[in-house]
MDAnalysis code that builds the backbone (N, CA, C; Angstrom):
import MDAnalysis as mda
import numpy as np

u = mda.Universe.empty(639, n_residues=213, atom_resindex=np.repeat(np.arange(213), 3), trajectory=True)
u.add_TopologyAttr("name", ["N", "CA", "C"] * 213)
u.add_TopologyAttr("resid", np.arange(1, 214))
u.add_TopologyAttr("resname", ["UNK", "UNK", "UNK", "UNK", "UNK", "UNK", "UNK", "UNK", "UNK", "UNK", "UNK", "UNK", "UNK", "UNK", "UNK", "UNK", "UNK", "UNK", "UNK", "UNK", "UNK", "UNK", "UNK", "UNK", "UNK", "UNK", "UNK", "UNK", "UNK", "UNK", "UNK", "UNK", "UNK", "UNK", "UNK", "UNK", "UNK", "UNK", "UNK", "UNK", "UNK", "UNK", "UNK", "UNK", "UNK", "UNK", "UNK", "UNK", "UNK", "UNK", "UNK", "UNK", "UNK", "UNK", "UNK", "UNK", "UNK", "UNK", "UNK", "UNK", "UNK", "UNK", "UNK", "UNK", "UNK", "UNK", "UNK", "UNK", "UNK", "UNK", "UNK", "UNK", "UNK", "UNK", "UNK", "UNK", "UNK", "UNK", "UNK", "UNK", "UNK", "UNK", "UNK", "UNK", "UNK", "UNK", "UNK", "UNK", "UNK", "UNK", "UNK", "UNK", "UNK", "UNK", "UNK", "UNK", "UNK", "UNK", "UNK", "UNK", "UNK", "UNK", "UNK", "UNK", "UNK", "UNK", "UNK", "UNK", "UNK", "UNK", "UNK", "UNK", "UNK", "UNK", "UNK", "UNK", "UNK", "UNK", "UNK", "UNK", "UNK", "UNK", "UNK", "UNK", "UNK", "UNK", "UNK", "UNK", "UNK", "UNK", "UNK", "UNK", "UNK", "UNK", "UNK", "UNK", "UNK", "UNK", "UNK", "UNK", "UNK", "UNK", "UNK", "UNK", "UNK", "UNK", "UNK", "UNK", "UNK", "UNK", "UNK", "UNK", "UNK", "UNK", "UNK", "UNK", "UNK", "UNK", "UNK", "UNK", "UNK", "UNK", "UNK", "UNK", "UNK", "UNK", "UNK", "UNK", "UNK", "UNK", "UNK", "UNK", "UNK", "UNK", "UNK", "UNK", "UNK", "UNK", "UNK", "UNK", "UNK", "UNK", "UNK", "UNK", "UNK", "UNK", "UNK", "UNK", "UNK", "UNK", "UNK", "UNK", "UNK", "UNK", "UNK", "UNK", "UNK", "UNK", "UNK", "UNK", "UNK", "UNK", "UNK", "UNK", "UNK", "UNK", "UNK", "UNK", "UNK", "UNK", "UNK", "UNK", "UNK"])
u.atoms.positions = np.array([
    [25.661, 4.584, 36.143],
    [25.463, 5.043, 34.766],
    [25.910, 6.499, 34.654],
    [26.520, 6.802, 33.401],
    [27.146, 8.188, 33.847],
    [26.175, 9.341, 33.203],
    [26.328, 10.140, 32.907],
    [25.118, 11.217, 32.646],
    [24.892, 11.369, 31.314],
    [26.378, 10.778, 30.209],
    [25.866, 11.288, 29.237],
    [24.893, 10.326, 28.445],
    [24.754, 8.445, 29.253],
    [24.117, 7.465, 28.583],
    [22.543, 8.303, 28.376],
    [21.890, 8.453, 29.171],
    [20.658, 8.371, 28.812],
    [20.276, 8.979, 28.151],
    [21.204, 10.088, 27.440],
    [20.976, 11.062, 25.875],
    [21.556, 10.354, 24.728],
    [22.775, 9.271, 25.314],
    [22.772, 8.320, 24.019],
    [21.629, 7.431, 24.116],
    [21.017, 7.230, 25.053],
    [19.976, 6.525, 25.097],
    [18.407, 6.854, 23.966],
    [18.561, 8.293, 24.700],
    [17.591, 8.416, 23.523],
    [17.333, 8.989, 22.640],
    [18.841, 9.683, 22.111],
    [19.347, 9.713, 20.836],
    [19.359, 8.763, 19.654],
    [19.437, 7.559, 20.077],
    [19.512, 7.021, 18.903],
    [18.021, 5.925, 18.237],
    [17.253, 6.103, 18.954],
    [15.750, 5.622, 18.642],
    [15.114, 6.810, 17.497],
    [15.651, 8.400, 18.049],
    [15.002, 9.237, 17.764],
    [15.765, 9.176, 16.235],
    [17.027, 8.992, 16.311],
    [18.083, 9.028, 15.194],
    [17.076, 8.181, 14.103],
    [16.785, 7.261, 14.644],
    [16.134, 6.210, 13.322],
    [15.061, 6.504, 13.022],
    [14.285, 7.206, 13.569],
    [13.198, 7.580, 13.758],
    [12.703, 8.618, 12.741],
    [14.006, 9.585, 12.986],
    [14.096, 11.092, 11.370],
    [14.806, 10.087, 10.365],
    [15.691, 9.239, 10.317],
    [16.052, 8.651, 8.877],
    [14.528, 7.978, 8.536],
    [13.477, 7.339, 9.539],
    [12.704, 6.551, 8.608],
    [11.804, 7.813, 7.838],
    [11.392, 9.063, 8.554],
    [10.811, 10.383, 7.951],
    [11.550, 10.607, 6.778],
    [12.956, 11.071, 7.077],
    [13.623, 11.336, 5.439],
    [13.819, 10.560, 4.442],
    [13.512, 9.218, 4.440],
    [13.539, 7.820, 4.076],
    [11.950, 8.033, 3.231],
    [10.825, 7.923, 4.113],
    [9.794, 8.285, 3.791],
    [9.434, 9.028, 2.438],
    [10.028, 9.938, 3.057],
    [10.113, 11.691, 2.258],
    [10.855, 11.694, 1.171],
    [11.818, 10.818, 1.133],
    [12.763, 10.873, -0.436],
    [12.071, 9.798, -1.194],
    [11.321, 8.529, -0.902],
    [10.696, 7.796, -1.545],
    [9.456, 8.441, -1.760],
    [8.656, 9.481, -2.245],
    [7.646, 10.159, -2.113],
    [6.249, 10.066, -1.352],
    [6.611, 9.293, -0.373],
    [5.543, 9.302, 0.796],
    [5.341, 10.568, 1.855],
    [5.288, 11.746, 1.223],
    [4.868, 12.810, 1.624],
    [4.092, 13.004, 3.570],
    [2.740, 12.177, 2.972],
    [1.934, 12.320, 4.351],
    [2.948, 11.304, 5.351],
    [3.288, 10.052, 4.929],
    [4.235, 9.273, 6.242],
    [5.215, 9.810, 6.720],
    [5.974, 10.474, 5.950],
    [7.021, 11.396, 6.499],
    [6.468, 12.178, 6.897],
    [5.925, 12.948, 6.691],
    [5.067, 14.112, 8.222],
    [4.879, 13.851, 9.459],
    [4.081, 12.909, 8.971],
    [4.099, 11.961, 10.421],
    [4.712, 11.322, 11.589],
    [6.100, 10.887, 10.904],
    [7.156, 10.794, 11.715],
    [8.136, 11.757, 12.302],
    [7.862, 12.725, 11.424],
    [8.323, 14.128, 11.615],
    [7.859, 14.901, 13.340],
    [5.862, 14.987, 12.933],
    [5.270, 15.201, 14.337],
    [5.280, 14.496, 15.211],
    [5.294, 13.393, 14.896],
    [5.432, 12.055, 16.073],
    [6.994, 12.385, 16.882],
    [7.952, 12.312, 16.305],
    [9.250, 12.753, 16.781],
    [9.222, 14.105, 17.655],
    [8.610, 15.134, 17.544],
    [8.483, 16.258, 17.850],
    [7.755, 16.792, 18.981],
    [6.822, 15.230, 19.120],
    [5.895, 15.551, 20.075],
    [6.475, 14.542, 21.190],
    [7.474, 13.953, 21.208],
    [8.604, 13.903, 22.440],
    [9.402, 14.574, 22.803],
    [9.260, 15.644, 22.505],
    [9.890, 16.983, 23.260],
    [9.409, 17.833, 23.768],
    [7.940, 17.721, 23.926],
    [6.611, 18.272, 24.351],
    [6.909, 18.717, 25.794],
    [7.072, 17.613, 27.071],
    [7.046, 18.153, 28.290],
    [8.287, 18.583, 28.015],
    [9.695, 18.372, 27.819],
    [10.911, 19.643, 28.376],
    [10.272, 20.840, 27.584],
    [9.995, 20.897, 26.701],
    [9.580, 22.364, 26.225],
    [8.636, 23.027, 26.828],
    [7.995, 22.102, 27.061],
    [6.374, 23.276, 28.242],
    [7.458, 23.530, 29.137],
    [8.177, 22.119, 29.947],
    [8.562, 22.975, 31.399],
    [9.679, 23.862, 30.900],
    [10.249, 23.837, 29.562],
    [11.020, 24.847, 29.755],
    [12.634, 24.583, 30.691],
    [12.884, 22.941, 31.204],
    [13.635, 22.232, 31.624],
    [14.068, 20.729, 30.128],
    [15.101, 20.712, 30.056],
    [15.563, 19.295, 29.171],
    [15.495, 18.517, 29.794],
    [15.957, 18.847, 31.377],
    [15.969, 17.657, 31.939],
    [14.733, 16.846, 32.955],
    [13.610, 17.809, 32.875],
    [12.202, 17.735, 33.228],
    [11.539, 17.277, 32.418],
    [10.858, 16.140, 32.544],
    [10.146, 15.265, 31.373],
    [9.477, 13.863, 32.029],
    [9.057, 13.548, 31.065],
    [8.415, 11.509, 31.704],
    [9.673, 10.836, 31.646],
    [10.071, 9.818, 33.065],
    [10.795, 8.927, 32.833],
    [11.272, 8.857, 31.665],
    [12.614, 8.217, 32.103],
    [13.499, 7.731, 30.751],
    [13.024, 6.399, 30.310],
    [12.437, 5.801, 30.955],
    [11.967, 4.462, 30.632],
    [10.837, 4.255, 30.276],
    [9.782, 5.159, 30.154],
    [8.997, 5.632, 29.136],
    [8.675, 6.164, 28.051],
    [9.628, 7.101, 28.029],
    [10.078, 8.034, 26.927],
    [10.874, 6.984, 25.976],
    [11.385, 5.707, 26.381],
    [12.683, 4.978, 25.688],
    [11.508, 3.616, 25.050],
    [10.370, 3.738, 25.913],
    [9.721, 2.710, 25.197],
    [8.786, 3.251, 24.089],
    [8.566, 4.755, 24.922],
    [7.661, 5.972, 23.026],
    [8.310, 5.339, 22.249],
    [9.935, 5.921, 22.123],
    [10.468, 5.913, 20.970],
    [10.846, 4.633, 20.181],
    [10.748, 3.426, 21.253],
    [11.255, 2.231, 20.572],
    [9.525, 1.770, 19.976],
    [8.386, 2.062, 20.272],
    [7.208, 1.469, 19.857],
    [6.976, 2.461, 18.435],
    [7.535, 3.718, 18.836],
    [7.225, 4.479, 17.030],
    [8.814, 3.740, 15.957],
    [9.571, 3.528, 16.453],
    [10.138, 2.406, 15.298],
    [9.862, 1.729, 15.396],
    [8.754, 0.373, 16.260],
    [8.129, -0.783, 15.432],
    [6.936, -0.626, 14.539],
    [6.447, 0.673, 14.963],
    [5.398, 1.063, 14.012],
    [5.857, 1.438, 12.712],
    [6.971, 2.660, 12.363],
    [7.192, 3.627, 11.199],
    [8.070, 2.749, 10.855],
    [9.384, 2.047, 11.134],
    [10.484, 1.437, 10.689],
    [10.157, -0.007, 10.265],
    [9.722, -0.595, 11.320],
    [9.618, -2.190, 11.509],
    [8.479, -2.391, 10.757],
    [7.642, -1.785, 11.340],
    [6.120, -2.237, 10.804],
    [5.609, -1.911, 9.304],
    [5.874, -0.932, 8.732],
    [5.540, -0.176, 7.789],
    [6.741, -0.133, 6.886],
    [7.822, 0.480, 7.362],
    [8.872, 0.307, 6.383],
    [9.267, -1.057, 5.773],
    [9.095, -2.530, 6.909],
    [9.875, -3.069, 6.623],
    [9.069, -4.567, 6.473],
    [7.794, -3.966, 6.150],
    [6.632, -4.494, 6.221],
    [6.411, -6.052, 7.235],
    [6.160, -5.542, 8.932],
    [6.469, -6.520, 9.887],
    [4.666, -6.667, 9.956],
    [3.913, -5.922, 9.319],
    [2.887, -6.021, 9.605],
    [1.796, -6.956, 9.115],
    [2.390, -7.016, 7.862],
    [1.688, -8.506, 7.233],
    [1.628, -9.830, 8.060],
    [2.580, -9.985, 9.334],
    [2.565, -10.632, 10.399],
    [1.526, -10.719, 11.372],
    [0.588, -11.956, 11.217],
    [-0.542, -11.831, 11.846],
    [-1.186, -11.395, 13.416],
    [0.168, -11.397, 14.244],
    [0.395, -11.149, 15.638],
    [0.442, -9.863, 15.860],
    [1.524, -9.259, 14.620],
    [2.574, -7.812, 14.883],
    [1.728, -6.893, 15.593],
    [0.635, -6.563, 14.329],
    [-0.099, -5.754, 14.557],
    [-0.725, -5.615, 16.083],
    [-1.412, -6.371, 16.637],
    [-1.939, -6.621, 17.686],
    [-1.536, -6.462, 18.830],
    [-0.196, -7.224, 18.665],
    [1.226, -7.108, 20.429],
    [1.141, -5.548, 20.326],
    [1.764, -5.189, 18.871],
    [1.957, -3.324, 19.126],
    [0.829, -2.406, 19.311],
    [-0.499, -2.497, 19.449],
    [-1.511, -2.005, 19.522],
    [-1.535, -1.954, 20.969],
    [-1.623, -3.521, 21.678],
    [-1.487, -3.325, 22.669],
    [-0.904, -2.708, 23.714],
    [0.363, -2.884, 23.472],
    [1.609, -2.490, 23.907],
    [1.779, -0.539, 23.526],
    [1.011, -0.185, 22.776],
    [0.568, 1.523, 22.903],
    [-0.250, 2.005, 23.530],
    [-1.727, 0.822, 23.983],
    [-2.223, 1.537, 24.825],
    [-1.697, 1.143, 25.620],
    [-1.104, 0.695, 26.595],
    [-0.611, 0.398, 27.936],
    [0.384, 2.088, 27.799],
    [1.264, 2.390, 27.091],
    [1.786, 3.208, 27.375],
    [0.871, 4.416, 27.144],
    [-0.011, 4.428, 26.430],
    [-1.142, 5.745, 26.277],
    [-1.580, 5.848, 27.949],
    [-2.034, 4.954, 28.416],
    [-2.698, 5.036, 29.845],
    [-1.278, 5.516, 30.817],
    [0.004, 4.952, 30.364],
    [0.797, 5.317, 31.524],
    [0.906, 6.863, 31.386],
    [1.274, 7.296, 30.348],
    [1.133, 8.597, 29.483],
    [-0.253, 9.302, 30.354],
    [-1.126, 8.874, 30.454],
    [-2.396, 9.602, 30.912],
    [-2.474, 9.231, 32.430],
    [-1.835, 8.798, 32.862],
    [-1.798, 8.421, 34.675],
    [-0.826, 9.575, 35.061],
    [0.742, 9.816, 34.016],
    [1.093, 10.444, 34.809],
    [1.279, 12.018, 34.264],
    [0.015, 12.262, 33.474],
    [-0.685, 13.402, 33.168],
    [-1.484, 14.014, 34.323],
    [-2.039, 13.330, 34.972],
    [-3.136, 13.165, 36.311],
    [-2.401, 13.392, 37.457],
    [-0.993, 12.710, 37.417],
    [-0.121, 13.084, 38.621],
    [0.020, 14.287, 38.875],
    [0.633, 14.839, 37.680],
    [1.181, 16.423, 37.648],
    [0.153, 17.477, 37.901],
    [-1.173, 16.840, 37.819],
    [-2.409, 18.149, 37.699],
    [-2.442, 18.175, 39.690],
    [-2.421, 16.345, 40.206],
    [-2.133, 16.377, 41.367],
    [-0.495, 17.340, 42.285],
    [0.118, 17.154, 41.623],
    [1.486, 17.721, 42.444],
    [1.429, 19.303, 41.759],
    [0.574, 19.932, 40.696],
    [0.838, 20.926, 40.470],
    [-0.731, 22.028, 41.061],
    [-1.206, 20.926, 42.594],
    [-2.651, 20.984, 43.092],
    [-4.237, 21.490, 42.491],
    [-3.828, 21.389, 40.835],
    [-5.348, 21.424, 39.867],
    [-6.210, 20.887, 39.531],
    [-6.072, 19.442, 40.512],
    [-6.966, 18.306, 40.512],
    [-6.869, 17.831, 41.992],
    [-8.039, 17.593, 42.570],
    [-8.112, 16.744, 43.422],
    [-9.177, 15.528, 43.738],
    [-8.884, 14.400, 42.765],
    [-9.593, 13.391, 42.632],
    [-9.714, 12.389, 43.517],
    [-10.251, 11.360, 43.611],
    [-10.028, 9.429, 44.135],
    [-9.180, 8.796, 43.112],
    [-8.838, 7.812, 43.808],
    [-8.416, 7.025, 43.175],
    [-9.066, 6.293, 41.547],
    [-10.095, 6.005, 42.265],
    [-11.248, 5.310, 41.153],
    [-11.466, 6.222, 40.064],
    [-11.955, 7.667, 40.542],
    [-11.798, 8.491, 39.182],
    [-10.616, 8.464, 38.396],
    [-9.491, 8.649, 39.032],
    [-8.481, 8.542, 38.384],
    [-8.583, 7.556, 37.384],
    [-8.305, 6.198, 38.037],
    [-8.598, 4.710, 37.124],
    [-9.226, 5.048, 36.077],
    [-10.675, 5.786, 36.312],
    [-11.665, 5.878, 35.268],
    [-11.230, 6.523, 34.510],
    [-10.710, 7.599, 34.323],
    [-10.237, 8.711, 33.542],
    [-9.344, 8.249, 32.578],
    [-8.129, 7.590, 33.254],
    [-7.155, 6.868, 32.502],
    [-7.821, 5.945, 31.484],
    [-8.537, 5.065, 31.845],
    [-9.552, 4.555, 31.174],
    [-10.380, 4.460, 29.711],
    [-11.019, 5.680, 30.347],
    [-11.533, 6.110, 29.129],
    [-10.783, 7.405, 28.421],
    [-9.812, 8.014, 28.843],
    [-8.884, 8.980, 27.691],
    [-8.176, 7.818, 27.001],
    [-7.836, 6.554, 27.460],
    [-7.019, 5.950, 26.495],
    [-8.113, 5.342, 25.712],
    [-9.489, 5.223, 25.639],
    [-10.128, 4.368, 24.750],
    [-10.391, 5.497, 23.807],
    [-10.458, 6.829, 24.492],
    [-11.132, 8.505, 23.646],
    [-10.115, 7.934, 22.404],
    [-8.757, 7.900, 22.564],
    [-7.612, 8.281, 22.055],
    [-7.565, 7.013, 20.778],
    [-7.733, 5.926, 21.526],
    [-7.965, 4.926, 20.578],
    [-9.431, 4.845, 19.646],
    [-10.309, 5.566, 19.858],
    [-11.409, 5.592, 19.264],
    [-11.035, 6.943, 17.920],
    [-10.023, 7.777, 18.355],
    [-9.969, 8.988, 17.395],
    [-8.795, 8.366, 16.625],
    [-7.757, 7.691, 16.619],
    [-6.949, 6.388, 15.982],
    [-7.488, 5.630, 14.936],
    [-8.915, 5.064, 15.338],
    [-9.674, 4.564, 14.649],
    [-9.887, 5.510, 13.164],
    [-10.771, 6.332, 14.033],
    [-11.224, 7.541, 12.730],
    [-10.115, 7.909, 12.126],
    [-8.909, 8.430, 12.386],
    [-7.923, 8.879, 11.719],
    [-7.650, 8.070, 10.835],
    [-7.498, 6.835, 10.981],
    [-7.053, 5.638, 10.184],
    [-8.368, 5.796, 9.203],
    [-9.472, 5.785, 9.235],
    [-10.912, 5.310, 8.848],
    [-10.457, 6.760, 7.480],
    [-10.449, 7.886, 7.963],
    [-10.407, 9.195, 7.332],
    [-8.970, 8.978, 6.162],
    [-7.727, 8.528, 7.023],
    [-6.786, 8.369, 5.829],
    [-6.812, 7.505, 4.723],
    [-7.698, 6.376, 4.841],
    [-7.870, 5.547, 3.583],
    [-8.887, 5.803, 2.483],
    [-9.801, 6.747, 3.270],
    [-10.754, 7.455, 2.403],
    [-10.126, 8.677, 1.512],
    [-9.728, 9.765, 2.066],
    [-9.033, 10.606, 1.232],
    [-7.756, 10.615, 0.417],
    [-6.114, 9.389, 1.388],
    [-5.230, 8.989, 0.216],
    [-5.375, 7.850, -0.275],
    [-6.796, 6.587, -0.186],
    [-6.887, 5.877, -0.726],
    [-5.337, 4.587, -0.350],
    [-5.136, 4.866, 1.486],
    [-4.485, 4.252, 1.528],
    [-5.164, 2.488, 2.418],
    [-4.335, 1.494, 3.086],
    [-5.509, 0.384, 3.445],
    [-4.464, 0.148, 5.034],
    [-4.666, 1.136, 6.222],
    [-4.429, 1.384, 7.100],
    [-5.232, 0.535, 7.842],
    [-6.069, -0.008, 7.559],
    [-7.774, -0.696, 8.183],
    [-7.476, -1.560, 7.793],
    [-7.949, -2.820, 8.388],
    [-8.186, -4.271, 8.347],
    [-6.495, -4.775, 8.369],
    [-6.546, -6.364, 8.462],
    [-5.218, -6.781, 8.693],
    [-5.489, -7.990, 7.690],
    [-4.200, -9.051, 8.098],
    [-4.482, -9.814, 6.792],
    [-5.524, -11.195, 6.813],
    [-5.815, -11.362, 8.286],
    [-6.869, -12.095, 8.365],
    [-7.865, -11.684, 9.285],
    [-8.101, -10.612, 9.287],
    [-9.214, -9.861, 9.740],
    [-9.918, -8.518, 8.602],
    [-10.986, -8.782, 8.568],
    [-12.271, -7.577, 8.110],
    [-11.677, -6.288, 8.629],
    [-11.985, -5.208, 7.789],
    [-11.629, -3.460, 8.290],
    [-12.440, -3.494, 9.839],
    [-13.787, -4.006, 9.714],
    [-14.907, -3.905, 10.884],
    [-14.133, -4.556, 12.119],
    [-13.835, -5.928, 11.845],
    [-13.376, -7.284, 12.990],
    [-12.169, -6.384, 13.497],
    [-10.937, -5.875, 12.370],
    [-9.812, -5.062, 13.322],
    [-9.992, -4.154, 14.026],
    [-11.065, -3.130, 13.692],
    [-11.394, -2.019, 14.320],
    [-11.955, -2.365, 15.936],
    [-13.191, -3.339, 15.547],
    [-13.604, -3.728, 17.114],
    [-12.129, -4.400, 18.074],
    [-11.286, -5.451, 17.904],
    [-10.443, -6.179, 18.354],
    [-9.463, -4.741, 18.674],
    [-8.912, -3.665, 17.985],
    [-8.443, -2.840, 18.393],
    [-8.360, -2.379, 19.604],
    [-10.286, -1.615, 19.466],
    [-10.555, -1.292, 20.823],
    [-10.641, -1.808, 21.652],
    [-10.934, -3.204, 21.750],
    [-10.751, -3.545, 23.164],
    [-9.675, -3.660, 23.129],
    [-8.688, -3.984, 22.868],
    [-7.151, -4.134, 23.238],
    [-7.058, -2.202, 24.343],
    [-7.226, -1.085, 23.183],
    [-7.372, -0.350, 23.885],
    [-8.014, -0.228, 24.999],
    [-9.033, -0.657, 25.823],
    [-9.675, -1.053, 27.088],
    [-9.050, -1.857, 28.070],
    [-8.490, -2.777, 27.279],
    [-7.496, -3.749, 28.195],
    [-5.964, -3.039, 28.326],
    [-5.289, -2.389, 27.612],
    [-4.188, -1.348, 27.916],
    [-4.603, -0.096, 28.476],
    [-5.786, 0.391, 28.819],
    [-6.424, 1.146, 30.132],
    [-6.479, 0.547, 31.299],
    [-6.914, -0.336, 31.539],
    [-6.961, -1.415, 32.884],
    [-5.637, -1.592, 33.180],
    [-4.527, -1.930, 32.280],
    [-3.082, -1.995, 32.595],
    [-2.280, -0.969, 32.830],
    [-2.702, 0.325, 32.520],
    [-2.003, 1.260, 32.460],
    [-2.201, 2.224, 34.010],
    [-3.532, 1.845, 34.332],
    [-4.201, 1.933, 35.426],
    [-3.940, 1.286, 36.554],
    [-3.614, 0.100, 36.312],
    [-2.570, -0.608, 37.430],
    [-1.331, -0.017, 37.549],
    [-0.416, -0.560, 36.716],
    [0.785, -0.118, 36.624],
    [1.199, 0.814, 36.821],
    [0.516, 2.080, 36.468],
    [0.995, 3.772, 36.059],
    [0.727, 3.956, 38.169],
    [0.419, 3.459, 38.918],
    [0.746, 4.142, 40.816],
    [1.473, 3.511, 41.024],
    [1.652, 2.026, 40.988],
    [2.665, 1.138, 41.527],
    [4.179, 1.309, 40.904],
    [4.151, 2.135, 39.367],
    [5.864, 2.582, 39.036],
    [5.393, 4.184, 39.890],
    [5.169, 4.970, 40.211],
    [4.985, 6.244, 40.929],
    [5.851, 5.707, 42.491],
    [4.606, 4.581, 42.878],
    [4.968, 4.156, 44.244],
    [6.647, 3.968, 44.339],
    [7.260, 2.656, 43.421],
    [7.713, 2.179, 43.762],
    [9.118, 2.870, 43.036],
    [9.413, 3.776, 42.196],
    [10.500, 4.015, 41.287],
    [10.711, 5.373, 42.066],
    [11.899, 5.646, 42.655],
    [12.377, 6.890, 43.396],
    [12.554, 7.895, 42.210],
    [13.347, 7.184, 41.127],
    [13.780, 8.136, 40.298],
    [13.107, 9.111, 39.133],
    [12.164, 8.063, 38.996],
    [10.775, 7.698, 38.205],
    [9.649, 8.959, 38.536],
    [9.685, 9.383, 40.155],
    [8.814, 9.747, 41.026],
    [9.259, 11.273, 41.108],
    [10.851, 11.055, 40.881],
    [11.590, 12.676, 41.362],
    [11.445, 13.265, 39.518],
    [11.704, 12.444, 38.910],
    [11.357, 13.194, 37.215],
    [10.452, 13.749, 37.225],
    [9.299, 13.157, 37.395],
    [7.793, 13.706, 37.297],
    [7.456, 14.558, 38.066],
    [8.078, 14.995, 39.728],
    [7.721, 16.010, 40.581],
    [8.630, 17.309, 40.206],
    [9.819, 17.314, 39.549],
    [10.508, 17.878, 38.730],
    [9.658, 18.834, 37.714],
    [9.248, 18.282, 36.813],
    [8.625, 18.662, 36.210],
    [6.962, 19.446, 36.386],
    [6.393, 18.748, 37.400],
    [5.251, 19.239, 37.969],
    [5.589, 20.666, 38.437],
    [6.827, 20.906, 39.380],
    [7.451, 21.782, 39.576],
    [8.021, 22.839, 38.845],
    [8.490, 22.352, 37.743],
    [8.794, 23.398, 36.775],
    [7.445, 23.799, 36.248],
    [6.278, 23.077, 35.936],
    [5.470, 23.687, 34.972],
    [4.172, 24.996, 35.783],
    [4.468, 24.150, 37.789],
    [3.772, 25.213, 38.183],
    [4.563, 26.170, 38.291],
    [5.967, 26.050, 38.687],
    [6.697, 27.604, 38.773],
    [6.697, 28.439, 37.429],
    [6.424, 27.847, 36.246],
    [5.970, 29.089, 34.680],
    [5.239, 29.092, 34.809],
    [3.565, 28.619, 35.031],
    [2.352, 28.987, 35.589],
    [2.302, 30.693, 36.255],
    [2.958, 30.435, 37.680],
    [2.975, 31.007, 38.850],
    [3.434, 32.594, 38.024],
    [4.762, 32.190, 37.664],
    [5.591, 33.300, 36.444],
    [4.656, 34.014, 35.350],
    [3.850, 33.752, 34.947],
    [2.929, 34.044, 33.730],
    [1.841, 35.566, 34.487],
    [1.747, 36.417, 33.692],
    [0.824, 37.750, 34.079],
    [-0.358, 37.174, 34.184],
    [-1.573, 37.002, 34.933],
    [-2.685, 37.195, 35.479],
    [-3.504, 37.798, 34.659],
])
């Protein structure tokens, strides 16, 4: 693969990603376009801490962020995939699994950048419950936006606001348990996967190290 694919790679998720914001934004959906705006923005989060472009989470993580925020903002919402009694649910799932991988190899870097020294099991646990924290403040956010823009973010089309909210979270619990598996065994087993992330661990303790006392 030559060097410049994996910036067409994830160039063009992100590409659809600001048309569905300006899309948003010219149809006067103000708050959704924001949203896609920060959502977009906040995948540029680790090269900007480390201060490296090319220091960051896997490309094959980063490629599934961006393809799960266009089934959400594009597919789901724009193009209304959500009235689909499944949609909702596969993609719920399928975010926390990546929330937990997201939070496993948050845990790595505190390990390779030596600011944590945990077990295993804590680890698990941690992953765990930051992805249920995360899905529980999801909840409220959603709970808070239909109250103040009077929008119906809550409930689905054959489920109660209450029945989606509970079925949510556990999905979130069960994409902790998965993310918790999965998130050592791609560490273990992905060379390339393994050198991104120590990359970066590396860059963020060497600006650490750099920073006045």
């Amino acid at each position: 693969m030559s060097s410049s694919q994996p910036w067409v790679l994830r160039a063009m998720p992100r590409a659809a990603i600001l048309a569905t914001a300006v899309a948003e934004v010219i149809t006067g959906d103000l708050l959704y376009g924001g949203f896609c705006f920060v959502a977009l923005l906040l995948t540029l989060v680790p090269a900007i801490h480390a201060r490296r472009i090319a220091a960051g989470v896997p490309l094959e993580l980063e490629l599934a962020l961006l393809w799960l925020m266009i089934a959400d903002m594009t597919l789901g919402n724009s193009l209304g995939l959500y009235q689909l009694h499944w949609y909702d649910k596969a993609l719920h799932l399928s975010s926390s699994v990546l929330v937990a991988l997201m939070g496993f190899l948050a845990i790595y870097v505190l390990h390779m950048t030596h600011q944590t020294r945990f077990h295993a099991w804590v680890d698990s646990l941690a992953i765990l419950l930051v992805t249920l924290g995360i899905g529980a403040l999801w909840e409220i956010a959603e709970y808070g936006v239909d109250q103040l823009f009077a929008r119906r973010t809550q409930g689905a089309p054959n489920l109660s606001a209450l029945d989606d909210t509970m079925f949510d979270l556990m999905l979130d619990g069960l994409g902790g348990v998965i993310g918790a598996i999965v998130g050592p065994r791609y560490i273990s087993r992905s060379r390339r996967g393994r050198a991104l992330v120590t990359a970066f661990a590396g860059a963020v303790a060497a600006r650490d190290r750099a920073l006045p006392s």
